[in-house]
C-alpha positions in Angstrom: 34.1 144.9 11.3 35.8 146.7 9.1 34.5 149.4 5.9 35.6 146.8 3.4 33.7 143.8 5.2 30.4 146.1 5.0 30.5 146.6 1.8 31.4 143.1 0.6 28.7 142.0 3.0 26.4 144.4 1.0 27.4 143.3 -2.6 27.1 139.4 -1.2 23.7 140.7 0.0 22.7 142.6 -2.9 23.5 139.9 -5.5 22.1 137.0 -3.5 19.0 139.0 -2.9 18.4 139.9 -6.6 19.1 135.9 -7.5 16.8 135.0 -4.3 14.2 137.4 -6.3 14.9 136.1 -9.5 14.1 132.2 -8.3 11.3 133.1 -5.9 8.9 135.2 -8.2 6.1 137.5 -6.6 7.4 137.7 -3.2 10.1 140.5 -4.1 10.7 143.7 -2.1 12.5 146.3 -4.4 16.1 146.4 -5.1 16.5 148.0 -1.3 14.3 144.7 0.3 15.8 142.6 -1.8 19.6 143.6 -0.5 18.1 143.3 3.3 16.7 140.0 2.5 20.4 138.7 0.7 21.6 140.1 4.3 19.4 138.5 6.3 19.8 135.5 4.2 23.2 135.1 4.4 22.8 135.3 8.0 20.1 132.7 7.8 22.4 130.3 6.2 25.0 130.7 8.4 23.3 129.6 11.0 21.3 126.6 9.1 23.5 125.4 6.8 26.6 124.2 9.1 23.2 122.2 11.1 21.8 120.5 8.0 25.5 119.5 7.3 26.0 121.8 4.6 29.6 123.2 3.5 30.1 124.9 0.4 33.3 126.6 1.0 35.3 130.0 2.0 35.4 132.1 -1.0 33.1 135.2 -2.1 31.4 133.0 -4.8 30.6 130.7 -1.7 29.4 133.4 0.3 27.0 134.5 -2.3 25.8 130.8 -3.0 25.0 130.5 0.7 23.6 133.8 0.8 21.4 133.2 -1.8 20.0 129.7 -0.2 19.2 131.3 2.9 17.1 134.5 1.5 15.3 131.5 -0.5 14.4 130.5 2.3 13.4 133.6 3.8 11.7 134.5 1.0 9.7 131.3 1.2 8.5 131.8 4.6 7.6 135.1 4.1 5.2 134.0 1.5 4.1 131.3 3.5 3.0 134.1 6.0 2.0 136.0 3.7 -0.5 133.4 2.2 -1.7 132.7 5.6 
């Protein structure tokens, strides 16, 4: 992996993680959480999304989209544990 794939991979992880805050309210970690989160999201929905049969497409604006679905979704279980 390349220097220019990290930090594509952190922009992709920072904005998803700042939309992921922005929909999920109250469950937000700081800009630094919140680009770990866009991360792990984007990791979440490549994983889940291909299973669900779920393909947006290739590009960066695609990239963030799925990012953004999977930190949802982390952020929801979090606060589901959290909760508990």
């Amino acid at each position: 992996m390349g220097i220019e794939a990290i930090i594509i991979a952190l922009i992709v992880g920072a904005v998803a993680g700042w939309l992921a805050g922005q929909i999920v309210r109250g469950i937000g970690f700081g800009l630094i959480g919140n680009i770990i989160v866009g991360i792990v999201g984007g990791f979440i929905a490549a994983w889940l999304l291909p299973r669900i049969g779920i393909s947006i497409g290739g590009n960066i604006i695609a990239a963030i989209i799925n990012s953004t679905i999977g930190a949802v979704v982390l952020l929801f279980v979090i606060g589901l544990i959290k909760r508990a």
